[in-house]
Each structure stands twice: as C-alpha cells, then as structure tokens.
C-alpha positions in Angstrom: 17.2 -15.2 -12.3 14.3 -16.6 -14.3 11.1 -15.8 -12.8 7.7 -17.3 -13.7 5.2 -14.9 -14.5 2.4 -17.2 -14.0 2.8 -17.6 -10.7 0.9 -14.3 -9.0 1.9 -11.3 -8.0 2.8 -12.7 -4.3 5.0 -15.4 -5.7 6.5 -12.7 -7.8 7.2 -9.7 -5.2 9.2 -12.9 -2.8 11.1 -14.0 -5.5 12.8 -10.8 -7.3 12.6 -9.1 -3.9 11.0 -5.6 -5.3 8.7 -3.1 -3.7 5.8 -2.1 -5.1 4.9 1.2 -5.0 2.2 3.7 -5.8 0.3 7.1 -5.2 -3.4 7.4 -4.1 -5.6 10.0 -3.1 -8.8 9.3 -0.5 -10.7 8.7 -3.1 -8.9 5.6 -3.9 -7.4 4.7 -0.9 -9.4 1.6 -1.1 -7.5 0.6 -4.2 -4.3 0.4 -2.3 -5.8 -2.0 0.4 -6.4 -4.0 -2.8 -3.2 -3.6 -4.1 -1.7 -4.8 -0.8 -4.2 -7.7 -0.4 -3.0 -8.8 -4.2 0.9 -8.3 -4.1 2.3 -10.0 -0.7 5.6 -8.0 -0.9 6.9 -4.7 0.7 4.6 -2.2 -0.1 4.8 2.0 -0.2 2.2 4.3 -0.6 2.0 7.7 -0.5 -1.4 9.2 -0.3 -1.8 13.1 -1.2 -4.4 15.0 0.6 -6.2 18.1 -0.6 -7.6 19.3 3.1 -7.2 18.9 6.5 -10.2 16.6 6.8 -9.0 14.2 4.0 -5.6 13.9 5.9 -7.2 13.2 8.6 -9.1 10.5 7.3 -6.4 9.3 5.7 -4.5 9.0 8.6 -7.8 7.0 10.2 -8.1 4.8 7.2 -4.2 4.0 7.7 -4.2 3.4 11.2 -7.0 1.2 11.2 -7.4 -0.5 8.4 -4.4 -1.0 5.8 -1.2 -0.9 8.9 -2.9 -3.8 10.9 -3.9 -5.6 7.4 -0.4 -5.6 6.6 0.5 -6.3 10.3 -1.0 -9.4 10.0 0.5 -10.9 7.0 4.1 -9.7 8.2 4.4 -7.7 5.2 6.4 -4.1 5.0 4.8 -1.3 4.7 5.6 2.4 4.0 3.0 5.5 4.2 3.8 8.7 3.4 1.0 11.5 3.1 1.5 14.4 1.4 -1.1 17.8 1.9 -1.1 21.1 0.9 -3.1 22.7 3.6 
C-alpha cells in the first residue's frame, strides 16, 4: 500500500488502519486530548497516577472531557490508568 505522507495524520491513521498509542501522566493529560484532536484514528492511552487524588482526577478529566471528545467524532478509544497507591 502506498500511503501519502502529506496528507495528515487523520488521513494517515484511516488509511493504514493503526492505532496510535501513548503514555501520559496528569501533568500532560492535556497533551493526549491534543494527540486525539490531531490523529482521527483509534486511539489508547494509558495514564499513570502517582496518588489517589491524581487518579481521581484522572478519571474526571477522562470521563468528561477526552471519552465524550472522542464520542463525538466516532473514534475508538482505550484508557487504561495505572497507580501505585
């Protein structure tokens, strides 16, 4: 398959069919919204929590902000946190 890499990322993630996925902590959660907005394609994150309170926020940021982002656009999404508390 030839794929143009001019295209974008959301052009690219359709046609190959891949996944993109990455690790974040709360402290760039926001990145992964951005990551999301900018790739169009499935998309799995696991997030890593170092407390109690940033899972929980986590969990918030998640529930209200990146699952009904992705809702919207029909796009697949995977979350995964991981804590040590």
């Amino acid at each position: 398959m030839l794929v143009k890499w001019d295209q974008g990322s959301a052009s690219l993630s359709s046609a190959t069919n891949v996944t993109l996925a990455t690790v974040a902590s709360l402290d760039r959660s926001l990145v992964s919204l951005f990551l999301a907005v900018h790739w169009g394609g499935p998309f799995s994150v696991t997030y890593f929590a170092r407390n109690h309170t940033e899972r929980e926020i986590l969990r918030l940021f998640v529930a209200q902000t990146l699952a009904p982002f992705c809702q919207r656009r029909g796009q697949d999404l995977r979350v995964s946190v991981v804590f040590d508390c």
